[in-house]
PDB file of N, CA, C and O in Angstrom:
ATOM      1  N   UNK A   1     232.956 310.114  43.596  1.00  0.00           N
ATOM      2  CA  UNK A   1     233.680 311.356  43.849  1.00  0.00           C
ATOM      3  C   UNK A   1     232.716 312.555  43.916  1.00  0.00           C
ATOM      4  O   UNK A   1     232.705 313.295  44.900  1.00  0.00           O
ATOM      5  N   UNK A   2     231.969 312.722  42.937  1.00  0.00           N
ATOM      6  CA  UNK A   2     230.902 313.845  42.796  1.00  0.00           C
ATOM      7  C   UNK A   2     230.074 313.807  44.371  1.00  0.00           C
ATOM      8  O   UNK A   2     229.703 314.859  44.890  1.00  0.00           O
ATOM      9  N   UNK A   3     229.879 312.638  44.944  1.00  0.00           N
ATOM     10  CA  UNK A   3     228.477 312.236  46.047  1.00  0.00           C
ATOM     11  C   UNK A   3     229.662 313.008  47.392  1.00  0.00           C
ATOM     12  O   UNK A   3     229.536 313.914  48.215  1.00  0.00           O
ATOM     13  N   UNK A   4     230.333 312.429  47.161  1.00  0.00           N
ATOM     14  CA  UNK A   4     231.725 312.932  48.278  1.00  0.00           C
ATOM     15  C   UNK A   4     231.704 314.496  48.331  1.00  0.00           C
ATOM     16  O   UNK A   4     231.281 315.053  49.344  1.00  0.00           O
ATOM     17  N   UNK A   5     232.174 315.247  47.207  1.00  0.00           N
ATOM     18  CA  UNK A   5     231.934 316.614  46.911  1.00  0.00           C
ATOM     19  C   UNK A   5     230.724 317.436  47.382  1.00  0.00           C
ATOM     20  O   UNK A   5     230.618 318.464  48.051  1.00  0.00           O
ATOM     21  N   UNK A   6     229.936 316.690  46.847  1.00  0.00           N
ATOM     22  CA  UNK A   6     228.396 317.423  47.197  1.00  0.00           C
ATOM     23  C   UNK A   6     227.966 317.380  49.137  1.00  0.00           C
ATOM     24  O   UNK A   6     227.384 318.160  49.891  1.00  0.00           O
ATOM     25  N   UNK A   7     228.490 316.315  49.270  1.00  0.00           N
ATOM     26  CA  UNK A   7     228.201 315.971  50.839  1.00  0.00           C
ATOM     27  C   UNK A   7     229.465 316.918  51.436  1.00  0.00           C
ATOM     28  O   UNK A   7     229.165 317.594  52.419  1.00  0.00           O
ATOM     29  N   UNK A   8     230.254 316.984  51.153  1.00  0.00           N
ATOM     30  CA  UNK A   8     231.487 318.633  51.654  1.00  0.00           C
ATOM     31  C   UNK A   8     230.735 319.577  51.686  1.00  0.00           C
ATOM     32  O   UNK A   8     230.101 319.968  52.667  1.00  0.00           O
ATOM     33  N   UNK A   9     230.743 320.149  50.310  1.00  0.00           N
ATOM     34  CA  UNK A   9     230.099 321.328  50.044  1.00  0.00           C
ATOM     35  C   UNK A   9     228.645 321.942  50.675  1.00  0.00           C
ATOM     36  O   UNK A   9     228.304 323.111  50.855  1.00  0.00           O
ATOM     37  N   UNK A  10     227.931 320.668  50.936  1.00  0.00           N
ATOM     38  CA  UNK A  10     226.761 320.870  51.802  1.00  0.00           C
ATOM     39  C   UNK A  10     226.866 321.195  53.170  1.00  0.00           C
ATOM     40  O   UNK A  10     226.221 321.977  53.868  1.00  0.00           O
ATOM     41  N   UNK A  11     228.172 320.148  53.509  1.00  0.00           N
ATOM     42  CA  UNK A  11     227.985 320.381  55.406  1.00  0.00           C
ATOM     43  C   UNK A  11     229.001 321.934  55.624  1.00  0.00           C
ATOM     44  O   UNK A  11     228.743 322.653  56.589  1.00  0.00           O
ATOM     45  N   UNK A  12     230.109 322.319  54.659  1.00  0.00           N
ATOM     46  CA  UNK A  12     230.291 323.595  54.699  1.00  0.00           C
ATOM     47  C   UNK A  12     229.570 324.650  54.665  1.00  0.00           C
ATOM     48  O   UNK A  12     229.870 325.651  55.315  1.00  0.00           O
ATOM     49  N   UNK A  13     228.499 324.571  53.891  1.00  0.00           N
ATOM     50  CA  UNK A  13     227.270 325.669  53.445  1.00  0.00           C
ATOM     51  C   UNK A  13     226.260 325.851  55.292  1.00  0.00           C
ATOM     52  O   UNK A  13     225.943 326.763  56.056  1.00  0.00           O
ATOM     53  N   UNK A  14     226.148 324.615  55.229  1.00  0.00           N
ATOM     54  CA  UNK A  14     225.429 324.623  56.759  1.00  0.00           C
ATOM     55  C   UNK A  14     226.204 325.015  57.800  1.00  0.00           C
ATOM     56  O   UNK A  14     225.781 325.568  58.815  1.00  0.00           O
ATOM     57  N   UNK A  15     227.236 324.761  57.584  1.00  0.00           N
ATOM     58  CA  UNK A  15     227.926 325.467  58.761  1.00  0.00           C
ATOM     59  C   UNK A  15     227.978 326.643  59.251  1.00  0.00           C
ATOM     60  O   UNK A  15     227.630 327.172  60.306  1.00  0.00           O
ATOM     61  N   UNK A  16     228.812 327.178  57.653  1.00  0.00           N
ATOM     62  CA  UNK A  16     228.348 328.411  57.790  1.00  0.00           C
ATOM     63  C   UNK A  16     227.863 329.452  58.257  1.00  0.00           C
ATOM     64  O   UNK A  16     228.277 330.426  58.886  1.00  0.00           O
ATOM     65  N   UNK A  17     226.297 328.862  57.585  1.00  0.00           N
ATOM     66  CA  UNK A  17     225.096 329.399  57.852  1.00  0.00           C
ATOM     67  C   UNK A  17     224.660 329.558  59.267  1.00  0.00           C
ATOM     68  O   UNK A  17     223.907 330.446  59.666  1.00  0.00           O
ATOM     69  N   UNK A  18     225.172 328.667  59.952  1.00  0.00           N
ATOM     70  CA  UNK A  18     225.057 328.042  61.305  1.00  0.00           C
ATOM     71  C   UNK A  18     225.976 328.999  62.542  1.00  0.00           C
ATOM     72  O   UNK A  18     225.582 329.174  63.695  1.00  0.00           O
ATOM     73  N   UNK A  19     227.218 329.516  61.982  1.00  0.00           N
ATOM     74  CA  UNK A  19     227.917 330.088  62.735  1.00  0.00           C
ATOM     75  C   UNK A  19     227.331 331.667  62.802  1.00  0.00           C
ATOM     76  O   UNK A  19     227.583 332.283  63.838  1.00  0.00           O
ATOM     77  N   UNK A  20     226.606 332.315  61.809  1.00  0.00           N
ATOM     78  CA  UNK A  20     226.568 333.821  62.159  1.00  0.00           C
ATOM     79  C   UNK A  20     225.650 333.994  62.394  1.00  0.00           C
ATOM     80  O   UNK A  20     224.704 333.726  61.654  1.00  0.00           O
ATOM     81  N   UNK A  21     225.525 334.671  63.861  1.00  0.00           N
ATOM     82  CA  UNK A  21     224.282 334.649  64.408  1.00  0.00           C
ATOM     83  C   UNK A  21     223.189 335.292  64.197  1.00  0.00           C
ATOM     84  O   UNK A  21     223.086 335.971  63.175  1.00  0.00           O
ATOM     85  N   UNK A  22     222.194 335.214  65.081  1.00  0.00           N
ATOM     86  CA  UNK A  22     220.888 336.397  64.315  1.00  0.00           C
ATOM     87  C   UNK A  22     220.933 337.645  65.501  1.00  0.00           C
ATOM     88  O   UNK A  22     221.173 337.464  66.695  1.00  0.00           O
ATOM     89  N   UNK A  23     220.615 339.047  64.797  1.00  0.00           N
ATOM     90  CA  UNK A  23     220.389 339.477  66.102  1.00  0.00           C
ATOM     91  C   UNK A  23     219.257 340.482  65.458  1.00  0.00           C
ATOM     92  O   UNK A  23     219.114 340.803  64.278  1.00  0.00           O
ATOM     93  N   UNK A  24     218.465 340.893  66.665  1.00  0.00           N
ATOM     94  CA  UNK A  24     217.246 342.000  67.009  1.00  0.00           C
ATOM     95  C   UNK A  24     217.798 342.859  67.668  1.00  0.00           C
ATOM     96  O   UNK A  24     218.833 342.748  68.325  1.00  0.00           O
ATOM     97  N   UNK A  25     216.889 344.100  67.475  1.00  0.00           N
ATOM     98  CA  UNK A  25     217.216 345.128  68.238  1.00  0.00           C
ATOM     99  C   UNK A  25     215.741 346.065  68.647  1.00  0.00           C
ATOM    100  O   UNK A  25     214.768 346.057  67.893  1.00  0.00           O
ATOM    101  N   UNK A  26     215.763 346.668  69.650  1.00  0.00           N
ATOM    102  CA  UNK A  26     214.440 347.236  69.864  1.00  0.00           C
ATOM    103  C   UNK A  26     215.009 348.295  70.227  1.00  0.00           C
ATOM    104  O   UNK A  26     216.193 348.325  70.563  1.00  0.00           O
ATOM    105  N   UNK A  27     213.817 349.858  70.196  1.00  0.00           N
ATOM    106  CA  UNK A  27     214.391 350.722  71.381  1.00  0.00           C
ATOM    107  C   UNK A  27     212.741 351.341  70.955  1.00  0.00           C
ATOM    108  O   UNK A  27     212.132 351.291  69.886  1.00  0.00           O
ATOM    109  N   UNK A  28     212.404 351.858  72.144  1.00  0.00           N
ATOM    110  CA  UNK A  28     211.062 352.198  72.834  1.00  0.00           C
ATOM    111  C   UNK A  28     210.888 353.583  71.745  1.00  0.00           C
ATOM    112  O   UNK A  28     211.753 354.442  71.573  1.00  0.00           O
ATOM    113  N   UNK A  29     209.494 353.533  71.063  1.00  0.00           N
ATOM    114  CA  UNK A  29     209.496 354.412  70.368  1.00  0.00           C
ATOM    115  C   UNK A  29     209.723 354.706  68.758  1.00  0.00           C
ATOM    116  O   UNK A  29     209.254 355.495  67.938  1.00  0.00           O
ATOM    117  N   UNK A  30     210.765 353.568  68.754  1.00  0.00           N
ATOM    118  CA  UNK A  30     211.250 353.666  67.583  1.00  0.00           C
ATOM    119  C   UNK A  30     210.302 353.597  66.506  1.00  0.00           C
ATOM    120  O   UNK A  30     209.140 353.603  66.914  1.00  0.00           O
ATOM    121  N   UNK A  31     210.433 353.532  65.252  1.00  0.00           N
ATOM    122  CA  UNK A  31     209.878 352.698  63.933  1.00  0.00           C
ATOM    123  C   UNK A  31     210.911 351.825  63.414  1.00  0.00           C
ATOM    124  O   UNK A  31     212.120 351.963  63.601  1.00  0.00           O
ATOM    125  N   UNK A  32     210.342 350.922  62.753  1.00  0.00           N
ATOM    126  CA  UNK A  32     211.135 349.937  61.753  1.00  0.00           C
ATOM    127  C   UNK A  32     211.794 351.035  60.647  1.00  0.00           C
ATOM    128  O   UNK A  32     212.832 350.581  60.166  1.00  0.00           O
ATOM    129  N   UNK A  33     211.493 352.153  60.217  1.00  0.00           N
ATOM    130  CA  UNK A  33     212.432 353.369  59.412  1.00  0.00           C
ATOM    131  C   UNK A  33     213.566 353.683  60.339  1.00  0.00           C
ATOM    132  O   UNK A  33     214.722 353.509  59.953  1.00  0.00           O
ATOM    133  N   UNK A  34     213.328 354.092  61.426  1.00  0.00           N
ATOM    134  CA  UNK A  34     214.518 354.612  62.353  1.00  0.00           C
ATOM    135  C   UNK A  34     215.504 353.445  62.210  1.00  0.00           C
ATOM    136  O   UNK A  34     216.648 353.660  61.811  1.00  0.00           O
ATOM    137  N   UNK A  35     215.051 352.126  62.553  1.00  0.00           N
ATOM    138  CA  UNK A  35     215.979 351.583  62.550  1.00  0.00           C
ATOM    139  C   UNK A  35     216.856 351.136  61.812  1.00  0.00           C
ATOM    140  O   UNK A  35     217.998 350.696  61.943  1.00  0.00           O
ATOM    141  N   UNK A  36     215.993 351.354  60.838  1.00  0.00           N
ATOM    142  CA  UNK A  36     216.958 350.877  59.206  1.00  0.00           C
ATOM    143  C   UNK A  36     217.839 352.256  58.435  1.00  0.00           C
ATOM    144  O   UNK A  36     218.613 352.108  57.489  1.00  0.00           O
ATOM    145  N   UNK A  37     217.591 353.258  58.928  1.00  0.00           N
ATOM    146  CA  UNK A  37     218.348 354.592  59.171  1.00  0.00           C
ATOM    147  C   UNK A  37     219.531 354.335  60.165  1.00  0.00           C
ATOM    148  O   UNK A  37     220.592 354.812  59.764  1.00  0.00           O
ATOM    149  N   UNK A  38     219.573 353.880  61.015  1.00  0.00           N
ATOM    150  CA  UNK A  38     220.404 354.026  62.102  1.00  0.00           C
ATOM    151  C   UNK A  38     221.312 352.664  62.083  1.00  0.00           C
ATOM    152  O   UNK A  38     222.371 352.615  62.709  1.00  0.00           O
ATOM    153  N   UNK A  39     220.749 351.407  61.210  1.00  0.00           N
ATOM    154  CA  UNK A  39     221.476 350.613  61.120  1.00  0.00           C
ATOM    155  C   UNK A  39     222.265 350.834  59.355  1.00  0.00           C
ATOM    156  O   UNK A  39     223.153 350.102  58.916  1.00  0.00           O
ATOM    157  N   UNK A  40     221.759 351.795  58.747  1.00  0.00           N
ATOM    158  CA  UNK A  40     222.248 352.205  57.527  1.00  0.00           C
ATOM    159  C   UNK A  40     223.535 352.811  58.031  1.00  0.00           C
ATOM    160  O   UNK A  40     224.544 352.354  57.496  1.00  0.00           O
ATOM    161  N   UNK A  41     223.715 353.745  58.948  1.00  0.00           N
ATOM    162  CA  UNK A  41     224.832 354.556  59.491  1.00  0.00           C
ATOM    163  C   UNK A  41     225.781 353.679  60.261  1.00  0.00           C
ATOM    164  O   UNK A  41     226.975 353.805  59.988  1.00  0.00           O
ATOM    165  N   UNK A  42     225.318 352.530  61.476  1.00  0.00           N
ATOM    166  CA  UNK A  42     226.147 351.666  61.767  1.00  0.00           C
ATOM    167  C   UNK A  42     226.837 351.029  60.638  1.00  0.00           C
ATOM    168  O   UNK A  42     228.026 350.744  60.784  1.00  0.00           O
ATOM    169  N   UNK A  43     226.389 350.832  59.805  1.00  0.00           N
ATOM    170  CA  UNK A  43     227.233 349.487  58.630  1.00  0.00           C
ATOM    171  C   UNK A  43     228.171 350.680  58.323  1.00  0.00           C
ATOM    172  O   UNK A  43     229.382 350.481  58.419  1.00  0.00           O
ATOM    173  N   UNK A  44     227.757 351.794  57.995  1.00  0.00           N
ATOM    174  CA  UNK A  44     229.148 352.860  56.997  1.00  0.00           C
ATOM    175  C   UNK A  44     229.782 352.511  58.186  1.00  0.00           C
ATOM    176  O   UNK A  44     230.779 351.804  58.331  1.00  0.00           O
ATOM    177  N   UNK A  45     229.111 353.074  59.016  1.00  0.00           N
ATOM    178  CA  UNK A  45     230.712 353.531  59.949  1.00  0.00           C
ATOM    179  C   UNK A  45     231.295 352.426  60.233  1.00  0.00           C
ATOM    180  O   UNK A  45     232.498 352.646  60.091  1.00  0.00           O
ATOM    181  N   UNK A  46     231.041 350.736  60.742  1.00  0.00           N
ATOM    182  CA  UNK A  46     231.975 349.691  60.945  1.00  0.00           C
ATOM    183  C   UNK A  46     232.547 349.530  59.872  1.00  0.00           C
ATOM    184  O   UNK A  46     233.723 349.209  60.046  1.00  0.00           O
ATOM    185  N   UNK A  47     232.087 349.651  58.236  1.00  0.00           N
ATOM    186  CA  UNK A  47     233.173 349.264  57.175  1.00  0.00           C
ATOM    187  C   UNK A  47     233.820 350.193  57.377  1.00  0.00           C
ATOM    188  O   UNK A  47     234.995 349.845  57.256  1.00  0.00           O
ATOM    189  N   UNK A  48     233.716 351.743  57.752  1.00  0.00           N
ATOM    190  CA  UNK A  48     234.925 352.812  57.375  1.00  0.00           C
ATOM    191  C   UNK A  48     235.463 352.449  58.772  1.00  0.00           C
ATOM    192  O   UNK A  48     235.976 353.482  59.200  1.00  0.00           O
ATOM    193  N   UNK A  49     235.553 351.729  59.439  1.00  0.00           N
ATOM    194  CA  UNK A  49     236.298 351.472  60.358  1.00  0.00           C
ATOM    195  C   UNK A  49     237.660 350.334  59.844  1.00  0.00           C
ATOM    196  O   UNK A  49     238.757 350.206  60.389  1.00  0.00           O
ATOM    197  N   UNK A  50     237.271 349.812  58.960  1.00  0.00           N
ATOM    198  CA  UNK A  50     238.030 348.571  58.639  1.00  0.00           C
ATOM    199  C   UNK A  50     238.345 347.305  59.344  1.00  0.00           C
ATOM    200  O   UNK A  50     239.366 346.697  59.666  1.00  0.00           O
ATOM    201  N   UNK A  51     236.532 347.085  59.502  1.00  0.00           N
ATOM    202  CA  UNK A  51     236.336 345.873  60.240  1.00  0.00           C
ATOM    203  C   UNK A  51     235.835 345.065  58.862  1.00  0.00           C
ATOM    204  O   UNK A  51     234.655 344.716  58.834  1.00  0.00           O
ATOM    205  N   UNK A  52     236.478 344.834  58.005  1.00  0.00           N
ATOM    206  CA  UNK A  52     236.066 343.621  57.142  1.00  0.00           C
ATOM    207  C   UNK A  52     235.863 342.111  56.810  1.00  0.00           C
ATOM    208  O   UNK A  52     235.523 341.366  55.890  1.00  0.00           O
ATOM    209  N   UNK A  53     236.207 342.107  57.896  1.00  0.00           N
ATOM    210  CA  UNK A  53     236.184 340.444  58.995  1.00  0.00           C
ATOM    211  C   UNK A  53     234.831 340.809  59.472  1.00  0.00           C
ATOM    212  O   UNK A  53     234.357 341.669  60.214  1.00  0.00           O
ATOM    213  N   UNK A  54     234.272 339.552  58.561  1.00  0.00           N
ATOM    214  CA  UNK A  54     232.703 339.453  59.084  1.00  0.00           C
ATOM    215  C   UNK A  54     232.490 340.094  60.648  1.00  0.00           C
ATOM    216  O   UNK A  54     232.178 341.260  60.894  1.00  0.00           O
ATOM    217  N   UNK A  55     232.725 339.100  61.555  1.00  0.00           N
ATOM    218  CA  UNK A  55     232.485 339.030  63.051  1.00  0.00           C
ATOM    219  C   UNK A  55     233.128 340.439  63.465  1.00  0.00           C
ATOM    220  O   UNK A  55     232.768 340.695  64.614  1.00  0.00           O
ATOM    221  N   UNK A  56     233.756 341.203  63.065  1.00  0.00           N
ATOM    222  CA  UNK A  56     234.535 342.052  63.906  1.00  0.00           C
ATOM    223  C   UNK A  56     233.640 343.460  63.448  1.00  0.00           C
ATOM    224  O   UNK A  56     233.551 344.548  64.016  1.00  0.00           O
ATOM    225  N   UNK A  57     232.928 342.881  61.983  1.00  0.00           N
ATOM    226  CA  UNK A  57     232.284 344.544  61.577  1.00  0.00           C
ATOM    227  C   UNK A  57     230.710 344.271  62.095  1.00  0.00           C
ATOM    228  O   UNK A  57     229.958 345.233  62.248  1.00  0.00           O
ATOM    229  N   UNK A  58     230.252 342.883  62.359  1.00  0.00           N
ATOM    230  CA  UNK A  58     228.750 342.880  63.063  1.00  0.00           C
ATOM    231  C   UNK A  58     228.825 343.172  64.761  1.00  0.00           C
ATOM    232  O   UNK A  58     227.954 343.618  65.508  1.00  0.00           O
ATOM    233  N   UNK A  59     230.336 342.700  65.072  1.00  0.00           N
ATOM    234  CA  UNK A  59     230.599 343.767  66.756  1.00  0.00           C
ATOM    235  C   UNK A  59     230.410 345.387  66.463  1.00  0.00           C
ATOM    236  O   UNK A  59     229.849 346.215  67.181  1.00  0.00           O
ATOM    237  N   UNK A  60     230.843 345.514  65.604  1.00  0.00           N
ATOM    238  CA  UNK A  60     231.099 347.194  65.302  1.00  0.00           C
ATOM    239  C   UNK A  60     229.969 347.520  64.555  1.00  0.00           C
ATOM    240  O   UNK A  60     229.824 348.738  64.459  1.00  0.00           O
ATOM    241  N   UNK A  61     229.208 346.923  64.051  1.00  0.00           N
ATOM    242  CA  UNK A  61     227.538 347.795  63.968  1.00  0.00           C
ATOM    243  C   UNK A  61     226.908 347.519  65.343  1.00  0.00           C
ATOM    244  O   UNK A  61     226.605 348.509  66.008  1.00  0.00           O
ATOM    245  N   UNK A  62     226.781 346.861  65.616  1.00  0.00           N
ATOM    246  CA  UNK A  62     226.050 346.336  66.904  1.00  0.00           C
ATOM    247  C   UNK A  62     226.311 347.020  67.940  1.00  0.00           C
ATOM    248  O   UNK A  62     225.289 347.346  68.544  1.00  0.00           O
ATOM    249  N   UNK A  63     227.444 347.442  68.483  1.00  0.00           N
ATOM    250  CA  UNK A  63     227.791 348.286  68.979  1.00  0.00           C
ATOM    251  C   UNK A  63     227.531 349.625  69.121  1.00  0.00           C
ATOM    252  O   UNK A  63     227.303 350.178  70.197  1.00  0.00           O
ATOM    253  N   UNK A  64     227.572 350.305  67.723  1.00  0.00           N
ATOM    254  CA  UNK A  64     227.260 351.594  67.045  1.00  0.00           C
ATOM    255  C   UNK A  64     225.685 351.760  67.404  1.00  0.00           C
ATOM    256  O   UNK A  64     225.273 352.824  67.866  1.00  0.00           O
ATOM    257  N   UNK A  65     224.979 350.852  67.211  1.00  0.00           N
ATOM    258  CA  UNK A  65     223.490 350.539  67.263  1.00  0.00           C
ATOM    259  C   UNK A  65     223.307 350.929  68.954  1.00  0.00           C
ATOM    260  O   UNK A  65     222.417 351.748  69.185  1.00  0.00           O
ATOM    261  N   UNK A  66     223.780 350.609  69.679  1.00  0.00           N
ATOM    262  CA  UNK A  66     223.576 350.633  71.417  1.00  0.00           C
ATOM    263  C   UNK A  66     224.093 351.803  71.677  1.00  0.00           C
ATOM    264  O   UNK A  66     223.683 352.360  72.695  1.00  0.00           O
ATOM    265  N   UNK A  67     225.045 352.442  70.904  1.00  0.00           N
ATOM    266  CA  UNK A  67     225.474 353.920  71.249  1.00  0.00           C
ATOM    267  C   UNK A  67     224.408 354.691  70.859  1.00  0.00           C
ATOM    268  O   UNK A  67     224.350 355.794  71.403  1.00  0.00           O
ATOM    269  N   UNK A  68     223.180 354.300  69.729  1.00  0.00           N
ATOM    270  CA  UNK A  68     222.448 354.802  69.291  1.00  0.00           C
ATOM    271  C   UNK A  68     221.478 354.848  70.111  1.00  0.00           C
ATOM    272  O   UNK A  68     220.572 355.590  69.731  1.00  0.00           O
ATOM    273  N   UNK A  69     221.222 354.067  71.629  1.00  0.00           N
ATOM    274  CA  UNK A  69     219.989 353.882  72.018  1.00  0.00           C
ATOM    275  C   UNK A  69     219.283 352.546  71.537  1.00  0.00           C
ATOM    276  O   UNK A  69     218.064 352.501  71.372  1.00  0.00           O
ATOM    277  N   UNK A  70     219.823 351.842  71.397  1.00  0.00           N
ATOM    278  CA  UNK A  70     219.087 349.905  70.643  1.00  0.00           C
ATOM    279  C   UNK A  70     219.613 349.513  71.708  1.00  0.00           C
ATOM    280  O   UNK A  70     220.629 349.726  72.371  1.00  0.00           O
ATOM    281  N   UNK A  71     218.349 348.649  71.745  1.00  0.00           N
ATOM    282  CA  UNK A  71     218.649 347.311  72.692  1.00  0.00           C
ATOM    283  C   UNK A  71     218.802 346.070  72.011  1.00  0.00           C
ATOM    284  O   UNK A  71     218.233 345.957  70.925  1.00  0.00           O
ATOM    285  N   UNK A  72     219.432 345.173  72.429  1.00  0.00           N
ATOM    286  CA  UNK A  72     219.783 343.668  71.724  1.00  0.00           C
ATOM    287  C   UNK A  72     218.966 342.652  72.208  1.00  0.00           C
ATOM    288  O   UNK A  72     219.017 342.411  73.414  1.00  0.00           O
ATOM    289  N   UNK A  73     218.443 342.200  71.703  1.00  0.00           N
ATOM    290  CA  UNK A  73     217.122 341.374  72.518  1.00  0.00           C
ATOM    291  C   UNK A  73     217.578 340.044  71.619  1.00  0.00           C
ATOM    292  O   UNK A  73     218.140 339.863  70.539  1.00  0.00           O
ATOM    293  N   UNK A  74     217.013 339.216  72.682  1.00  0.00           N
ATOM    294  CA  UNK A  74     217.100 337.569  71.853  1.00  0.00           C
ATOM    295  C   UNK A  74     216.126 337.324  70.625  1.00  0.00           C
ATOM    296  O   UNK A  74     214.945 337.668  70.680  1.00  0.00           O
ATOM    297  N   UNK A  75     216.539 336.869  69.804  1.00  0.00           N
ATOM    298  CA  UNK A  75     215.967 336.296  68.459  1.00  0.00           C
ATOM    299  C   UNK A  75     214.614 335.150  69.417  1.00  0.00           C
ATOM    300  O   UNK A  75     214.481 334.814  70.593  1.00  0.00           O
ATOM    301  N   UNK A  76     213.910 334.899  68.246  1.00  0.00           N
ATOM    302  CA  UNK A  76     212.892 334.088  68.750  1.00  0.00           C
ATOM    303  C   UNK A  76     212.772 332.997  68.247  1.00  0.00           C
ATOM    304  O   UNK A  76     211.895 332.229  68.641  1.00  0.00           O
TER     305      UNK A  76
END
């Protein structure tokens, strides 16, 4: 029963992990400060949006982020 459990609990954990994606962002000029400023302000504003559904508040920073001038570039 325990081996059963542990083998659940594992392929849930990976899943997981597996479903939320990664993302980058660039914009010409920037610093790694700007961006962590500007992604500090995206997160308030998607939670004060009342996107608390994972997926719906990383659309709504991500978003916020491109209104900002970020580009979304592929992970590597």
């Amino acid at each position: 029963m325990l081996k059963i459990s542990l083998t659940v609990i594992t392929a849930l954990v990976v899943t997981g992990c597996a479903v939320i994606p990664e993302y980058k962002f660039s914009k010409a000029g920037a610093s790694e400060a700007d961006f962590h400023r500007d992604k500090t302000q995206c997160d308030d504003e998607a939670f004060s949006a009342g996107n608390v559904v994972r997926l719906k508040y990383i659309e709504a920073r991500n978003a916020c982020l491109v209104k900002k001038g970020w580009s979304q570039v592929a992970p590597k």
